[in-house]
N, C-alpha and C positions, 0 to 999 in steps of 0.2 A: 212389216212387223219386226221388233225388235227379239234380238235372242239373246234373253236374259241367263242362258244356261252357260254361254260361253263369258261372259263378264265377270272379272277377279273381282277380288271383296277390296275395297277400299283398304291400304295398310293402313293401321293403328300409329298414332304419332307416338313412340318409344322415348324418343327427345326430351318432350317433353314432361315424363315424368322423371327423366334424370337431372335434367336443368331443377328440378323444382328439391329434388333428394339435396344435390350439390349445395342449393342455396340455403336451405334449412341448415347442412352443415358447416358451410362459411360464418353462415350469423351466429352460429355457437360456440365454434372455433374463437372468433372476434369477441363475443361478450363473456366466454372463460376467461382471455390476455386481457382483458378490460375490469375485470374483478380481481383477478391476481397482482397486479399493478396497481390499483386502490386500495386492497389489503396490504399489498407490503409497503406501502405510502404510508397507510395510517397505522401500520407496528412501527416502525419510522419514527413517527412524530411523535408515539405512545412511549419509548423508548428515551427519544430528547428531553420530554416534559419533564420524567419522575426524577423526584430528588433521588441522589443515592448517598449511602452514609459514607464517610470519610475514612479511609483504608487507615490512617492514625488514629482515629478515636474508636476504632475497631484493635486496635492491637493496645489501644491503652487498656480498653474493658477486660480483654484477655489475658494480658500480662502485666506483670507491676513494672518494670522497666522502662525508662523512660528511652526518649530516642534522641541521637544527638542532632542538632542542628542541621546538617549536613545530611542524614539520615531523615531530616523531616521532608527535606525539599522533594528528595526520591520519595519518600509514600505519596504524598502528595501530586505527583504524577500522572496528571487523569487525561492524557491525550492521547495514549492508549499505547505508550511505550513499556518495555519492559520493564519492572522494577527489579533493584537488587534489591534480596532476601533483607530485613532490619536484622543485624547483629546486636548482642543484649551484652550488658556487662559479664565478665567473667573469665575465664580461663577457658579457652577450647580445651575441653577432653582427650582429644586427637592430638594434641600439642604436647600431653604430657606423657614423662617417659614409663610409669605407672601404668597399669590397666586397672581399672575401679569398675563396680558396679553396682549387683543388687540382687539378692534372692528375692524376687514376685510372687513365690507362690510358696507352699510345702501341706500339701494335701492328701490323706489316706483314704484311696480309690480303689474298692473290689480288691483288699489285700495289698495293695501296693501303695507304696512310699513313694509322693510324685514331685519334687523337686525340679522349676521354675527360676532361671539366671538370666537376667538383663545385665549386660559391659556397657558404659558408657560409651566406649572409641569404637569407630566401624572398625572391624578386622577383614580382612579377605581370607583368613582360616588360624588354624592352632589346635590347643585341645584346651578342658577345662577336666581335672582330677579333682572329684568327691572323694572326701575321707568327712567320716562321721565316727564321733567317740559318744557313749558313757558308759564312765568310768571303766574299768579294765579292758569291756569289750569296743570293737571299732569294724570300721566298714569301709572299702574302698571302690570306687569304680572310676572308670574314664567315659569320657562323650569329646564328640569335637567339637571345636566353635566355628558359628558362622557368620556370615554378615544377615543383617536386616536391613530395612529400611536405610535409617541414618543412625544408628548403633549395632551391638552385635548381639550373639547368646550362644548360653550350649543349646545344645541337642536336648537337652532336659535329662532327667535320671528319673529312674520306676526303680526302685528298691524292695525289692517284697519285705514284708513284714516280718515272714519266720526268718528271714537274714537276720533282723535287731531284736529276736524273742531274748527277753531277761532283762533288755534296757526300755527306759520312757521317754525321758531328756537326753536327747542326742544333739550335741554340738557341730555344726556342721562348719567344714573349711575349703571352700573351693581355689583350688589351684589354677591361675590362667596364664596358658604361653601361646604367645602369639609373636614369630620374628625372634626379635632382640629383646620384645616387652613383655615385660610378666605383670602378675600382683597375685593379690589373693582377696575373695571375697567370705565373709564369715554371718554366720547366723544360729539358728537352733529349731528344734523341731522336738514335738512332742508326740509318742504315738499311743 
């Protein structure tokens, strides 16, 4: 007679449900790099085909300045080197011994007088002196100037209003020193 009581249970094959995990993940592993590689193939080819517009007939639309000769060869540069910036007729800003600009703005906010200066020339600092007249009465304040982008500005001016009680037409004269260079910007404002 056989004795069934002493005899171990068959082990379970463990192997092979890991062989079968692994392989499922291999083949998915492999057709993710196989889809990713045929997407970026066809943005690729997607990219070669489309016309693009011409970086000169884009700056013609934009600006009225034509470009010189020499200047065209550089726009036209589509091998994917850098281009120099197209220079336009005119006098650099930065070159002259003047500071010029522009009042942008002159607007009465919540009681206040909000005076808004763009300078033509980058500065790296200075001040800008507000003085506004009418007639006998006048107003003075400072702010300092600063660089922007590729030009510069004051700090702006907030003026309250009961400062200019009695006047409506006030002429305004900004003063800008920056180094060696000065000017002066001029406008008017009505409150």
């Amino acid at each position: 007679m056989v004795n069934t009581l002493n005899k171990k249970p068959k082990p379970r094959n463990n192997n092979r449900l890991g062989i079968i995990i692994g392989c499922a993940i291999g083949i998915c592993l492999i057709g993710g790099i196989i889809a990713a590689i045929f997407l970026s193939n066809k943005s690729n080819d997607e990219t070669k085909t489309e016309p693009s517009a011409s970086p000169v007939a884009t700056a013609e639309i934009n600006n009225t300045a034509t470009a010189t000769p020499e200047q065209a060869v550089v726009d036209n540069n589509t091998d994917g080197d850098k281009k120099t910036p197209t220079k336009y007729e005119g006098e650099d800003p930065n070159a002259s011994a003047t500071l010029t600009g522009s009042i942008t703005s002159t607007e009465v906010v919540d009681g206040t007088l909000r005076i808004y200066v763009n300078i033509d020339q980058y500065l790296s600092g200075g001040t800008c002196t507000l003085t506004m007249k009418s007639g006998s009465l006048s107003y003075t304040d400072t702010a300092k100037l600063f660089a922007d982008v590729s030009t510069s500005s004051c700090e702006g001016f907030a003026v309250p209003v009961s400062e200019l009680s009695g006047g409506k037409n006030w002429s305004i004269s900004i003063d800008l020193v920056s180094g060696d260079k000065s000017g002066v910007i001029t406008g008017e404002a009505s409150i």
